[in-house]
PDB file of N, CA, C and O in Angstrom:
ATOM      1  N   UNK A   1       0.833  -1.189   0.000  1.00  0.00           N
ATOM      2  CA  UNK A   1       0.000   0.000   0.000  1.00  0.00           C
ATOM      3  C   UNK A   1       0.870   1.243   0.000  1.00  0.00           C
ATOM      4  O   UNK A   1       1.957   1.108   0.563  1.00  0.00           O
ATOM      5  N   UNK A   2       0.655   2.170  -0.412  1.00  0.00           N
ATOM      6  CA  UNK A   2       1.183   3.618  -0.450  1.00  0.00           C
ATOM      7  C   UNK A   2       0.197   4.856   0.359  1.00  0.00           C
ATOM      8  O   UNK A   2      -1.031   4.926   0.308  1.00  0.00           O
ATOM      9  N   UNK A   3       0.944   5.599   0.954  1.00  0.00           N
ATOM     10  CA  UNK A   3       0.427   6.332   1.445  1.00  0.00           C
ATOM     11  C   UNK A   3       0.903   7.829   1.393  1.00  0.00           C
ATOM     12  O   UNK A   3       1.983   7.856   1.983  1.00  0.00           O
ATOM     13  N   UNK A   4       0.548   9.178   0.913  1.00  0.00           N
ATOM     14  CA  UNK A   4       1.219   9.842   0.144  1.00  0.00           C
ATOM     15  C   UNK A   4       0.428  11.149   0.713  1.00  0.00           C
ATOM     16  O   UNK A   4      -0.797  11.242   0.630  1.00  0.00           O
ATOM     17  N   UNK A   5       1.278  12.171   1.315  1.00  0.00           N
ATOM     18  CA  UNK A   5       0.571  12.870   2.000  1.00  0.00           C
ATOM     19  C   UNK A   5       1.147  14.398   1.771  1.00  0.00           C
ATOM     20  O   UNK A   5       1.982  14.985   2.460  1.00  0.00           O
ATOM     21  N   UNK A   6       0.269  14.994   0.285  1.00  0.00           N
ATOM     22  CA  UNK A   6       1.412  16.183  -0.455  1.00  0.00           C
ATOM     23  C   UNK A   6       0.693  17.692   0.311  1.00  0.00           C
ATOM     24  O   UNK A   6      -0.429  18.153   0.520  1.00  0.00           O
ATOM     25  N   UNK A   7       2.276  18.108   0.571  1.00  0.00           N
ATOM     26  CA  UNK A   7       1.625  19.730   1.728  1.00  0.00           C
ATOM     27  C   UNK A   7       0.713  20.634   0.635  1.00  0.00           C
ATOM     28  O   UNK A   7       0.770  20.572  -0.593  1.00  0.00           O
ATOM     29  N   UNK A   8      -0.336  21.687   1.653  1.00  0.00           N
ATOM     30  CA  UNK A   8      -0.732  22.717   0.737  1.00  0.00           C
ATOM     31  C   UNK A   8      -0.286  23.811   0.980  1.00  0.00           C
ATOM     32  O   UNK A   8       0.159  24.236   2.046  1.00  0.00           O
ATOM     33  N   UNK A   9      -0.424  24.482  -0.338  1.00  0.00           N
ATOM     34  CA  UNK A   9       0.847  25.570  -0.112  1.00  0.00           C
ATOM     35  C   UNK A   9      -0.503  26.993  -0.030  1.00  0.00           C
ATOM     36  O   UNK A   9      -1.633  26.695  -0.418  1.00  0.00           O
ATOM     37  N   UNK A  10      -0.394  27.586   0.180  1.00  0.00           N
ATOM     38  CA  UNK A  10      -1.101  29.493   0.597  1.00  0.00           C
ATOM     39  C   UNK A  10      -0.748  30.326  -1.136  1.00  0.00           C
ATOM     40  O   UNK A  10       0.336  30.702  -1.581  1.00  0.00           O
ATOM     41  N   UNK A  11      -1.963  30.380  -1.699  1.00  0.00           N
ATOM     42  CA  UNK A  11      -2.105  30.897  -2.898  1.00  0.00           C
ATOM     43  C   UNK A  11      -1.229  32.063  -3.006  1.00  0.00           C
ATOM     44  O   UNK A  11      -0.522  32.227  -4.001  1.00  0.00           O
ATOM     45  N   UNK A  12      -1.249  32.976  -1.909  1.00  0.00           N
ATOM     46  CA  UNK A  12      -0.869  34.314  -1.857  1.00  0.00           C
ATOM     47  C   UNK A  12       0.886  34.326  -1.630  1.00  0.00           C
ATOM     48  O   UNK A  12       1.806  34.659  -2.376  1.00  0.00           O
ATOM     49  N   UNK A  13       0.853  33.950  -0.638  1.00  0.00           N
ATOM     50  CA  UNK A  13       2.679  33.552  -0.379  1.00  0.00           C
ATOM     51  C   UNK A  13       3.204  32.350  -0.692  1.00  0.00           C
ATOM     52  O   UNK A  13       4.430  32.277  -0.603  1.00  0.00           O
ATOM     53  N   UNK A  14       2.602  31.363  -1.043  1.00  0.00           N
ATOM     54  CA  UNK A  14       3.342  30.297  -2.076  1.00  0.00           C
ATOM     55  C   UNK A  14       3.626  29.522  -0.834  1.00  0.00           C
ATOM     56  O   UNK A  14       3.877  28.379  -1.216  1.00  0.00           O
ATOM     57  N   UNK A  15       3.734  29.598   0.818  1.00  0.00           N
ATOM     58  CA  UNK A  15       4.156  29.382   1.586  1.00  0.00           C
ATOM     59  C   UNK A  15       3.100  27.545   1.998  1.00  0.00           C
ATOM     60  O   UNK A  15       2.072  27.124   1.468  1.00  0.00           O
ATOM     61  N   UNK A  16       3.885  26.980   3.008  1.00  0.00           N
ATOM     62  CA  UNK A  16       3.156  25.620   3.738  1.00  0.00           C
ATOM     63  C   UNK A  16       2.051  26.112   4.556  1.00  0.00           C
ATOM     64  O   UNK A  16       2.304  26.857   5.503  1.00  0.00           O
ATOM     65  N   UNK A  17       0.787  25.752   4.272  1.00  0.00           N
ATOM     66  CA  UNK A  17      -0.199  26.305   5.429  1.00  0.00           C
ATOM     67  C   UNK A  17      -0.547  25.199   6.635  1.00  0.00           C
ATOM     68  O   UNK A  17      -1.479  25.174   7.439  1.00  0.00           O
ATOM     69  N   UNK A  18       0.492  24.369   6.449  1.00  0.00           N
ATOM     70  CA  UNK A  18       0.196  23.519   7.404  1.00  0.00           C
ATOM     71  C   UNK A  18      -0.889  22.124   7.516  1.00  0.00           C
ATOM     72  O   UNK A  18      -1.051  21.429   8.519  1.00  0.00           O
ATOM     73  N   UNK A  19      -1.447  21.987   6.399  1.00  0.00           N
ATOM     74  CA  UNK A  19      -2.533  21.350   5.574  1.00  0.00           C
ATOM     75  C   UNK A  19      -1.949  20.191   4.491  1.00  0.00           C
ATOM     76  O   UNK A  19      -0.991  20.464   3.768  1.00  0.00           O
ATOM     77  N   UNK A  20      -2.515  19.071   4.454  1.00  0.00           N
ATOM     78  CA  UNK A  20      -1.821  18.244   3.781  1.00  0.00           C
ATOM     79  C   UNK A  20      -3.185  17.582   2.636  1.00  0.00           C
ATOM     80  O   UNK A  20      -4.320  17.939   2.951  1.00  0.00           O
ATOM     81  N   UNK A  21      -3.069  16.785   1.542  1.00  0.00           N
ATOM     82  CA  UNK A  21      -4.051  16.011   1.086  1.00  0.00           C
ATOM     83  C   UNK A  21      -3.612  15.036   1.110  1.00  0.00           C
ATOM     84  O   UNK A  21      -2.443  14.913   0.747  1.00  0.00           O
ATOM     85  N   UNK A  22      -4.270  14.047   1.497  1.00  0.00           N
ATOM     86  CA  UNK A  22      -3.713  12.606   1.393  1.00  0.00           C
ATOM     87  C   UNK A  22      -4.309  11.742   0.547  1.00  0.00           C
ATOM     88  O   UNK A  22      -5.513  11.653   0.302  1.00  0.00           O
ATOM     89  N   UNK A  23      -3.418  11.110   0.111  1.00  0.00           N
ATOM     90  CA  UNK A  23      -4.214   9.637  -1.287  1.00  0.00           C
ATOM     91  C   UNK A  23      -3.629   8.437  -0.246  1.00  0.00           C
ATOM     92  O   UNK A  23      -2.607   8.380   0.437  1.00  0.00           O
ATOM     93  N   UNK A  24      -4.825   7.450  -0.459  1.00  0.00           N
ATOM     94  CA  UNK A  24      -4.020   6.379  -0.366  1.00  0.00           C
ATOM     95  C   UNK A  24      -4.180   5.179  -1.070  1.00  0.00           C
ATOM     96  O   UNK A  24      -5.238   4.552  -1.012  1.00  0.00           O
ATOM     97  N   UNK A  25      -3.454   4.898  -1.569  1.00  0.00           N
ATOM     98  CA  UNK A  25      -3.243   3.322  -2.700  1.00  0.00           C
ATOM     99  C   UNK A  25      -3.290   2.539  -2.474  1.00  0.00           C
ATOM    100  O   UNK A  25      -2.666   2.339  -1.432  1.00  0.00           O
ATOM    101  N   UNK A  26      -4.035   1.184  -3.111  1.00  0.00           N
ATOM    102  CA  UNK A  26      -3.891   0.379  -2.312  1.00  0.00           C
ATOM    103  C   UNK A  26      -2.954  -0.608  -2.974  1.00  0.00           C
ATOM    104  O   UNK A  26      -2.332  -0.315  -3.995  1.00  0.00           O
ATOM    105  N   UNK A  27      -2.865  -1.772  -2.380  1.00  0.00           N
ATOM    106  CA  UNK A  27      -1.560  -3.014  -3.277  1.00  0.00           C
ATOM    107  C   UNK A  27      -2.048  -3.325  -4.663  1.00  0.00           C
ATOM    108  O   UNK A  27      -1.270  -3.018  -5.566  1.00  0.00           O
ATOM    109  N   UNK A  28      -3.452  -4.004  -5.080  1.00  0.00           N
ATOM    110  CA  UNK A  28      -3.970  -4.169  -5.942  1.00  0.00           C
ATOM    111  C   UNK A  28      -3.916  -3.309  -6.988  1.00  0.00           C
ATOM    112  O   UNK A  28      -3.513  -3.774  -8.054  1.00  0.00           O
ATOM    113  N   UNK A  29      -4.252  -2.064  -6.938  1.00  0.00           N
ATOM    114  CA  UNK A  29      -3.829  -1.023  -7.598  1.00  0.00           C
ATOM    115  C   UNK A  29      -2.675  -0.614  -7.975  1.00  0.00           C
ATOM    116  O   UNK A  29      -2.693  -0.012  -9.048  1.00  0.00           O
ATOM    117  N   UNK A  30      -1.657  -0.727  -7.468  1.00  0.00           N
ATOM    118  CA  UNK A  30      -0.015  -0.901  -7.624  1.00  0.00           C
ATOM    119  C   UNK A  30       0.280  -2.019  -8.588  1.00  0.00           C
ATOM    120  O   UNK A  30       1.115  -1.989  -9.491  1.00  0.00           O
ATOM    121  N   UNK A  31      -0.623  -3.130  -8.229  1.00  0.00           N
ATOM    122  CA  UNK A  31       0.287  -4.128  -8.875  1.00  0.00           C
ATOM    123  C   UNK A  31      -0.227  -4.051  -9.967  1.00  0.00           C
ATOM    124  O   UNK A  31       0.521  -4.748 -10.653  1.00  0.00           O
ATOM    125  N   UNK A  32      -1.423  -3.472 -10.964  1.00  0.00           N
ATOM    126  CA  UNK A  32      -2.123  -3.416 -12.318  1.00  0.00           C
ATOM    127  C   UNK A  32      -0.916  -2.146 -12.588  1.00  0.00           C
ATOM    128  O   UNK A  32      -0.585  -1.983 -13.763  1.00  0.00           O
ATOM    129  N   UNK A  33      -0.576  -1.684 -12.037  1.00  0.00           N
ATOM    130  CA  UNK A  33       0.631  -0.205 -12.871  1.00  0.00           C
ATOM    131  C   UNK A  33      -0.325   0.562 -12.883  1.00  0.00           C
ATOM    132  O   UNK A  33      -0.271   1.419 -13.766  1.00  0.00           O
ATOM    133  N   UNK A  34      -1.179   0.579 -12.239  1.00  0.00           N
ATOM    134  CA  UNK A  34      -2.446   2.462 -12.167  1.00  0.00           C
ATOM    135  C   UNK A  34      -1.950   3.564 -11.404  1.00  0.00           C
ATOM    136  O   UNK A  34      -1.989   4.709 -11.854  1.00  0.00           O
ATOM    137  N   UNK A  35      -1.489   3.292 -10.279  1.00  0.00           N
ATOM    138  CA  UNK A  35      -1.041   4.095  -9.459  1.00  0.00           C
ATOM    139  C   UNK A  35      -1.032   5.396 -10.132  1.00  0.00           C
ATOM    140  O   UNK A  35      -2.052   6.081 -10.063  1.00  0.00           O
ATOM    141  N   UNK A  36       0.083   5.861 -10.833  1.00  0.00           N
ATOM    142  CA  UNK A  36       0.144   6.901 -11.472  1.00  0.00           C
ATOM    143  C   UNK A  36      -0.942   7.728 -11.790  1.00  0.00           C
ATOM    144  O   UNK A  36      -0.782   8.907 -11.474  1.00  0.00           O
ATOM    145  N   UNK A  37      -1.939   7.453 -12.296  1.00  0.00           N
ATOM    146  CA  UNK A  37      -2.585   7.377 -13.159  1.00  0.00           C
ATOM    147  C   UNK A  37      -3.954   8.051 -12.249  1.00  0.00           C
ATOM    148  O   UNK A  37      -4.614   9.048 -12.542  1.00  0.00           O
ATOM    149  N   UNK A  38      -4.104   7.176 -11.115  1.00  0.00           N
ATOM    150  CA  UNK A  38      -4.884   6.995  -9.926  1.00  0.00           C
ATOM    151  C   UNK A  38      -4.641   8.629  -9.087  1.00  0.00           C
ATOM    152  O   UNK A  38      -5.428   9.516  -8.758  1.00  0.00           O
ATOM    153  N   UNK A  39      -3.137   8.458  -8.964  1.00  0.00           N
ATOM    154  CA  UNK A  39      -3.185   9.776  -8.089  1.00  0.00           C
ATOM    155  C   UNK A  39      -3.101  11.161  -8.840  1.00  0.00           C
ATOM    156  O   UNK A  39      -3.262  12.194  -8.189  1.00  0.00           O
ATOM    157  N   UNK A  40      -2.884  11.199 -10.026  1.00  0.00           N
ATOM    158  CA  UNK A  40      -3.302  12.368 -11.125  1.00  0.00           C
ATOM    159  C   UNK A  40      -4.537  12.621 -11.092  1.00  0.00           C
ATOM    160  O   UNK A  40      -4.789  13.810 -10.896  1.00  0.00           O
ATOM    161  N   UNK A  41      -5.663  11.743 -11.247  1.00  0.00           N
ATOM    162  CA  UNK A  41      -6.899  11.651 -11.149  1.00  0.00           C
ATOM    163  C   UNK A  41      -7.166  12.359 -10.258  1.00  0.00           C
ATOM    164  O   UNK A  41      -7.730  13.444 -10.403  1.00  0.00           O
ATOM    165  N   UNK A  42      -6.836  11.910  -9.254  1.00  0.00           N
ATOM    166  CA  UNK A  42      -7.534  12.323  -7.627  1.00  0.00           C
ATOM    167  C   UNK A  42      -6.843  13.801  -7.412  1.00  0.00           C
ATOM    168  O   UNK A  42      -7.542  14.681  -6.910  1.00  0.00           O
ATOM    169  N   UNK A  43      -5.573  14.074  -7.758  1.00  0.00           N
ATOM    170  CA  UNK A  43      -4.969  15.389  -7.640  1.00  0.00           C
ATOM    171  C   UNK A  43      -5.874  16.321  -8.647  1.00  0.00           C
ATOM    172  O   UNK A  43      -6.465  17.248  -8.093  1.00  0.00           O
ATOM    173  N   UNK A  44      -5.975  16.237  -9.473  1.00  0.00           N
ATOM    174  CA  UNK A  44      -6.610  16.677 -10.685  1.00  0.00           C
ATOM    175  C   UNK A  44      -7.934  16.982  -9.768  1.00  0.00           C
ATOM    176  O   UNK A  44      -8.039  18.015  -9.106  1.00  0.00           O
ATOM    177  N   UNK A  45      -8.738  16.151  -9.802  1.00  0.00           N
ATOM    178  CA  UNK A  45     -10.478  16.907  -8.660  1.00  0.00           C
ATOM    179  C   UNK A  45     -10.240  17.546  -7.897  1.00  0.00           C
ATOM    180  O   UNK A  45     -11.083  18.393  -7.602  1.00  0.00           O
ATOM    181  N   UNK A  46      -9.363  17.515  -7.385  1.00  0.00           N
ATOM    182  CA  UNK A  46      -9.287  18.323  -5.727  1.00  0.00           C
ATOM    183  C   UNK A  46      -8.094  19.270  -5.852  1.00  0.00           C
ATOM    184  O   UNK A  46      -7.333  19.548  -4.926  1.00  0.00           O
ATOM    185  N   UNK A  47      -7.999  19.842  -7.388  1.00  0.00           N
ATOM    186  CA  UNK A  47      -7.581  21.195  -7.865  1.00  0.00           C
ATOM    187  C   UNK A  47      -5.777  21.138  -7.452  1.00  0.00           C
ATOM    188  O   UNK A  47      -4.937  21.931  -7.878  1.00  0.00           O
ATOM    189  N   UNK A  48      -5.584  20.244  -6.739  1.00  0.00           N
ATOM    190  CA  UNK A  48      -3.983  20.221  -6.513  1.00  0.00           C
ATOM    191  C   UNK A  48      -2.677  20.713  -7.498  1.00  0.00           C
ATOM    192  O   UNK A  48      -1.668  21.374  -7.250  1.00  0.00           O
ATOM    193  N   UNK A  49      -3.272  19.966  -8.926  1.00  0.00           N
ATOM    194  CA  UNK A  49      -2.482  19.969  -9.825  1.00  0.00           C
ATOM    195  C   UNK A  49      -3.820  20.618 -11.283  1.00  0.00           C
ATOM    196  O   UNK A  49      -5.031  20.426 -11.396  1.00  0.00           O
ATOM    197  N   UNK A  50      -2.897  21.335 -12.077  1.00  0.00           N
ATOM    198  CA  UNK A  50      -4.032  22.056 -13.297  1.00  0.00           C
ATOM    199  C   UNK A  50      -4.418  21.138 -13.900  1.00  0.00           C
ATOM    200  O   UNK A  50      -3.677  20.189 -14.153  1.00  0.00           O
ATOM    201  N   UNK A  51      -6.245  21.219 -14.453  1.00  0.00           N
ATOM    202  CA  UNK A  51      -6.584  20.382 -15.117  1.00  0.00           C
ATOM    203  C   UNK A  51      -6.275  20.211 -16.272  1.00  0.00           C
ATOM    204  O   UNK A  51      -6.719  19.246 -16.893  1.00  0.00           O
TER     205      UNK A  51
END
């Protein structure tokens, strides 16, 4: 399993607000090679990374 816990940063000062999002993967999912794929997805909805 993976567990992956990326900081959020403060729009204005670019800075750590102390806030984290967490994914977590499971083995099954690892072992098909999704992973990647899986946590783009999930970063991607929850605005982390540009759509």
């Amino acid at each position: 399993n993976l567990l992956l816990h990326l900081p959020q940063v403060d729009k204005v000062t670019g800075r750590f607000n102390g806030q984290f999002k967490t994914y977590a993967i499971c083995g099954a999912i690892r072992r098909m090679g999704e992973s990647d794929d899986s946590i783009l997805r999930l970063a991607k909805n929850d605005s982390v990374i540009a759509k």
